[in-house]
C-alpha positions in Angstrom: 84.7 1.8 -21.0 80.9 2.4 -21.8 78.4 4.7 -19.8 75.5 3.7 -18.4 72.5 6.0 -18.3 71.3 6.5 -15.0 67.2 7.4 -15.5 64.9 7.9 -12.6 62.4 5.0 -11.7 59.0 5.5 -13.4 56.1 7.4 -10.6 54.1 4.7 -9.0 50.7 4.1 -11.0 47.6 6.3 -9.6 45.1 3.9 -7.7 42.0 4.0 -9.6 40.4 5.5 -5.8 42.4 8.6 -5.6 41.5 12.1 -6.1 42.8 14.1 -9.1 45.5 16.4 -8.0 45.2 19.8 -7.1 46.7 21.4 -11.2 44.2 19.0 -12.5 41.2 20.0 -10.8 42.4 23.8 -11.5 43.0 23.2 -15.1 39.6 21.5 -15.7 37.7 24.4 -13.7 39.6 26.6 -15.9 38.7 24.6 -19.4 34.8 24.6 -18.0 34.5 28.3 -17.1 36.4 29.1 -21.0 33.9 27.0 -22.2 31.1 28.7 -20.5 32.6 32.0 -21.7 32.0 31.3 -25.2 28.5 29.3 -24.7 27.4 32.1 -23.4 28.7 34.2 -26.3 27.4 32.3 -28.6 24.2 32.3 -27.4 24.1 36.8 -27.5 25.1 36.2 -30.7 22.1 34.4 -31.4 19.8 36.6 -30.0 20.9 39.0 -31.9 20.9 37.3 -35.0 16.7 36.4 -34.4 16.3 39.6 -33.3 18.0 41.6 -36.6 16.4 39.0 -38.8 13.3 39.3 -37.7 13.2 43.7 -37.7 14.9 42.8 -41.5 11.7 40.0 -42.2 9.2 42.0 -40.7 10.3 44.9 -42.9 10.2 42.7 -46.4 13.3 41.8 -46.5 12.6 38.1 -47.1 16.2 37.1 -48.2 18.0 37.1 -45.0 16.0 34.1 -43.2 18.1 31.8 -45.2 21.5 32.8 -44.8 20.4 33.7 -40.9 19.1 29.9 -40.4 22.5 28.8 -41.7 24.1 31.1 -39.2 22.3 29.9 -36.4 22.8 26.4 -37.0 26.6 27.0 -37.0 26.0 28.5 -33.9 24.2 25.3 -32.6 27.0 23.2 -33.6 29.6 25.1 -32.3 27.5 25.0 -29.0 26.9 21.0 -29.8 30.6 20.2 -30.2 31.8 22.2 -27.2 29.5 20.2 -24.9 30.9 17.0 -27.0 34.4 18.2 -25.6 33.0 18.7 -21.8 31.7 14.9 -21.8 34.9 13.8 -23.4 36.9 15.5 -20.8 34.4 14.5 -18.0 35.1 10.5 -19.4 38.8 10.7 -18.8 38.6 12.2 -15.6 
């Protein structure tokens, strides 16, 4: 006697027309505002960092523009690579 597997037909294919559904669109509005979150983060942190490097510049501390330039263009790439994510996630949409 065998068994056969019974196994549910496979969902009809999405017309290339229609709307996302509903948990899509919430989960993408979700990603985008995370993303905004820690842009804007980011970009305090950045502020911050010009604004403590210069007070430490001005006061003849000439050392930390360096090692504040690198930090800052981590920052930038963080920032650049996020905004790689939302036009990769925009493409699939």
């Amino acid at each position: 006697m065998s068994q056969q597997r019974c196994s549910s037909p496979p969902p009809p294919p999405r017309p290339t027309g229609a709307a996302p559904s509903r948990a899509t669109t919430e989960n993408r509005t979700a990603i985008v505002l995370g993303i905004l979150s820690i842009v804007l983060i980011i970009g305090m942190m950045q502020l911050w960092l010009l604004t403590a490097t210069m007070n430490a510049y001005l006061g003849g501390d000439h050392a930390v523009a360096w090692p504040a330039l690198g930090a800052s263009v981590a920052c930038l790439l963080l920032n650049l690579g996020l905004l790689r994510y939302l036009y990769l996630l925009e493409r699939t949409r």
